[in-house]
SESE-389919 format. One line per 5 residues: number of its first residue (from 1); their letters; for each residue z, y, x of C-alpha. Coordinates in steps of 0.25 Angstrom, whole numbers. Layout:
NUM> A> Z,Y,X; ...
This chain:
1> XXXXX> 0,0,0; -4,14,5; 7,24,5; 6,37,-4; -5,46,1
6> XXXXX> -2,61,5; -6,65,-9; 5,56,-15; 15,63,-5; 26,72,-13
11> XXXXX> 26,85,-7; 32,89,6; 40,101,9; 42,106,25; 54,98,30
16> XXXXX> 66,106,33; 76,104,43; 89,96,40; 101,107,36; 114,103,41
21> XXXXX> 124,102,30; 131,117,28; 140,120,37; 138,108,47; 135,111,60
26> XXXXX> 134,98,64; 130,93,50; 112,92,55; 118,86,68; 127,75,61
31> XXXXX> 115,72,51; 104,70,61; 113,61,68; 115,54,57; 100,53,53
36> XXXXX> 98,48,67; 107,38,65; 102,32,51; 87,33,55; 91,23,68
41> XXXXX> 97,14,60; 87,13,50; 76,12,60; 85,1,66; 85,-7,55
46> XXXXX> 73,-4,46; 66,-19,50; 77,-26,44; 83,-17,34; 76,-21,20
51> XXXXX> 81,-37,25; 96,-31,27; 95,-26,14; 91,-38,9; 102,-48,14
56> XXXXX> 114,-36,15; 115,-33,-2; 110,-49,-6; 96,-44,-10; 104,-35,-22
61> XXXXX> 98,-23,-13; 85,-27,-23; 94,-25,-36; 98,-9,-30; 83,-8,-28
66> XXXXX> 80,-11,-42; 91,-3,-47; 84,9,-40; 71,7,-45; 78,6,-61
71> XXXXX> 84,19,-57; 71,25,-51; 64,21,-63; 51,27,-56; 39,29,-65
76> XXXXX> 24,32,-59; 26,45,-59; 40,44,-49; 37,51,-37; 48,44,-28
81> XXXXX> 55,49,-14; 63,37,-8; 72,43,2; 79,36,13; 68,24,7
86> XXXXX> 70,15,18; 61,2,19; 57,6,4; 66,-3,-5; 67,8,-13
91> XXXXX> 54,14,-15; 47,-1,-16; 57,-6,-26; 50,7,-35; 38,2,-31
96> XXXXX> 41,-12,-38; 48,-8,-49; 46,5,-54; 33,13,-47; 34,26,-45
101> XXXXX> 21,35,-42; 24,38,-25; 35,36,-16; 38,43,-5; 46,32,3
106> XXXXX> 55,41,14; 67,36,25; 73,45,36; 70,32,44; 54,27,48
111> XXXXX> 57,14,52; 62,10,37; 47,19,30; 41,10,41; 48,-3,33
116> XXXXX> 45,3,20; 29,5,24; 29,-10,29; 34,-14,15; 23,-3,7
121> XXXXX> 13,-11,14; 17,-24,10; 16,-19,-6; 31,-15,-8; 24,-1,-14
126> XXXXX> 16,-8,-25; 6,3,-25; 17,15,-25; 12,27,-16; 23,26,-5
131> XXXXX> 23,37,4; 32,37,17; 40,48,24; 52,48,34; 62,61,27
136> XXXXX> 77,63,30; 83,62,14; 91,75,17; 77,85,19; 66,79,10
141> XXXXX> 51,82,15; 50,84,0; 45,95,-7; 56,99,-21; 53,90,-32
146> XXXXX> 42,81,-26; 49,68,-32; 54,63,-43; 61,52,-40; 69,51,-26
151> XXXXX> 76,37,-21; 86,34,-12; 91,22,-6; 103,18,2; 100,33,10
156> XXXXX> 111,41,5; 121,37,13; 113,39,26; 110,53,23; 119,61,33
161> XXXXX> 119,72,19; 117,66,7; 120,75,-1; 107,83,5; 99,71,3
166> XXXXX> 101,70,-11; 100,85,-12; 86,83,-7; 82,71,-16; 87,81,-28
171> XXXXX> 75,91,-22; 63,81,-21; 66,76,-36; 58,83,-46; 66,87,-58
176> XXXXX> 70,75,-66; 68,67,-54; 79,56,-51; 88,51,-37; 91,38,-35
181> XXXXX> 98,32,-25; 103,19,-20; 116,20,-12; 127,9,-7; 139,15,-16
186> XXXXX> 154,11,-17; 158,0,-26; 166,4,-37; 176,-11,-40; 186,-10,-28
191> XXXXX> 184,-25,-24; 169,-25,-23; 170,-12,-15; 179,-19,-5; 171,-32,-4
196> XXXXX> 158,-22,-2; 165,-15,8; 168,-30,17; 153,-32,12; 149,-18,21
201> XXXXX> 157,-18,33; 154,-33,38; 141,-37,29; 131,-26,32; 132,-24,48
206> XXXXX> 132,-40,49; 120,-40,39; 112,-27,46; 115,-32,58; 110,-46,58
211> XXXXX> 95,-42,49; 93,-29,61; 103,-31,70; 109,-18,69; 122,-18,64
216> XXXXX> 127,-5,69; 115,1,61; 121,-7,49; 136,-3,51; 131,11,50
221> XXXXX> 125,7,36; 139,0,31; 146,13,34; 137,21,27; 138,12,14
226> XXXXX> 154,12,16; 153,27,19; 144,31,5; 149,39,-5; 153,33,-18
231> XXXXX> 145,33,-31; 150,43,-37; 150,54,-24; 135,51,-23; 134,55,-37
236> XXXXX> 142,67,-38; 133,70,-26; 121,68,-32; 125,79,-42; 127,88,-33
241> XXXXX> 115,88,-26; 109,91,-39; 107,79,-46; 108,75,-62; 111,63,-68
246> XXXXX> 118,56,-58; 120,43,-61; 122,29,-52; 123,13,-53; 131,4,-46
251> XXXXX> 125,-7,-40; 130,-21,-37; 145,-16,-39; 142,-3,-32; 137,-7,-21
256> XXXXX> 125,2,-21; 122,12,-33; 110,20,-39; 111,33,-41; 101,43,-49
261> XXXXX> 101,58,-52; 91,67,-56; 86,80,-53; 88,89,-64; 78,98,-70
C-alpha cells in the first residue's frame, strides 16, 4: 500500500521552538533530556516491541485495541492524527475496524514509523492513506483544526509535559473533534492494584528483557507506569486543557483506561 500523497497531507504550519514550561530555567534542558532519553529507548527496542507486547498483557493488548477503535468510531470522513503511533497498533486497528479517510501516523522515534511502514507494506492499512512523519506531541507541525479526530496511545506518560501535549491535541482537532487515549492507569480494588504492582516490578523488565534484551530500557518503562497519574488526574487535566466531555473506561480491572474528550465548538 502507497502512503498518503502530499495532497492528502493536512496542512503544515512552520515549526516552532519547544518553550520551556513558565518559569523554569532548566525546564527546556530537563525536557530534552528526557526526550533524548525516551527516543534511545525506543529506538532500542523498536524490532522486538510489538512481540513484548504480545506475550507481557497475554494478548489482552488486542482487546484495548478494540476498545479504542469503538471509541474512535472513525467514519470515511475522520481525518486522524496518531501521536506517539509507535509500530502502528493504533492506527491499523482503525484500519481493520473502522476506516477513516487518511491517517497521519507520527512518533518522536524513526525507528518505530520504520516498523510501522514494514507493516503498511505487508497490507496492515487496508487501502487507508497512511502518511508518516517523525513530531515531538508537545509542538505539532500542524496547522489549527487540521484533524478531527486525534489518537494517542501509551504516550502520555513519556511526554516530559503533558499537559502541553494534550493542549496541543486540543489545537489540531476541529471543533466537535474527539481525543482518545490509551493509558496504563491505576487499578481502583486494592487487591488487584497490589497484585499489579508485583506483576510491574518483576514481570515487565524480565519479559523486556528476555524478547530485546534491554531490561534497563524496560525498567525505565515500569517506572513510568508506576509513576502515572491516576484516572481521575488525567481527566481533571484534560478539562483543563480545554476539553469537554471527559469521560474514561477502565479496562481489564484498570489496568489501562480509554479516555475521550471533545473539542467544544
Amino acid at each position: 500500500m502507497a502512503a498518503a500523497s502530499a495532497r492528502d497531507k493536512p496542512a503544515a504550519r512552520p515549526a516552532a521552538s519547544l518553550e520551556p514550561d513558565a518559569g523554569a530555567g532548566g525546564a527546556a534542558g530537563a525536557a530534552d533530556r528526557h526526550g533524548r532519553r525516551v527516543r534511545a529507548i525506543f529506538s532500542e527496542i523498536a524490532g522486538r516491541y510489538d512481540l513484548f507486547n504480545a506475550l507481557a498483557s497475554f494478548g489482552i493488548y488486542r482487546r484495548w485495541l478494540a476498545a479504542v477503535a469503538r471509541a474512535c468510531a472513525c467514519s470515511p470522513t475522520d481525518r486522524v492524527l496518531d501521536v506517539a503511533g509507535g509500530t502502528g497498533d493504533v492506527a491499523f486497528e482503525l484500519c481493520r475496524a473502522c476506516p477513516p479517510g487518511s491517517i497521519e501516523l507520527t512518533d518522536f522515534t524513526p525507528a518505530m514509523l520504520d516498523v510501522a511502514r514494514e507493516r503498511q507494506a505487508a497490507g496492515a492499512a487496508r487501502g487507508v492513506p497512511v502518511s508518516y512523519a517523525t513530531v515531538d506531541a508537545h509542538d505539532l507541525p500542524y496547522e489549527d483544526g487540521a484533524f478531527t479526530l486525534v489518537t494517542c496511545a501509551y504516550g502520555l506518560r513519556n511526554f516530559s509535559r503533558r499537559t502541553r501535549a494534550m493542549a496541543e491535541a486540543h489545537r489540531v482537532l476541529a471543533p466537535g473533534g474527539r481525543y482518545v487515549v490509551l493509558e496504563f492507569a491505576t487499578p481502583p480494588n486494592p487487591v488487584w492494584r497490589a497484585l499489579y504492582r508485583v506483576y510491574l516490578n518483576v514481570a515487565i523488565p524480565l519479559i523486556g528483557g528476555a524478547v530485546t534484551g534491554d531490561r534497563a530500557g524496560f525498567a525505565y518503562l515500569r517506572d513510568s507506569i508506576k509513576r502515572f497519574p491516576p484516572q481521575e488526574r488525567i481527566a481533571q487535566e484534560l478539562r483543563e486543557a480545554g476539553f469537554a466531555q471527559v469521560t474514561y473506561k477502565n479496562l481489564t480491572g484498570g489496568i489501562v483506561a480509554v479516555y475521550t474528550a471533545v473539542r467544544g465548538a
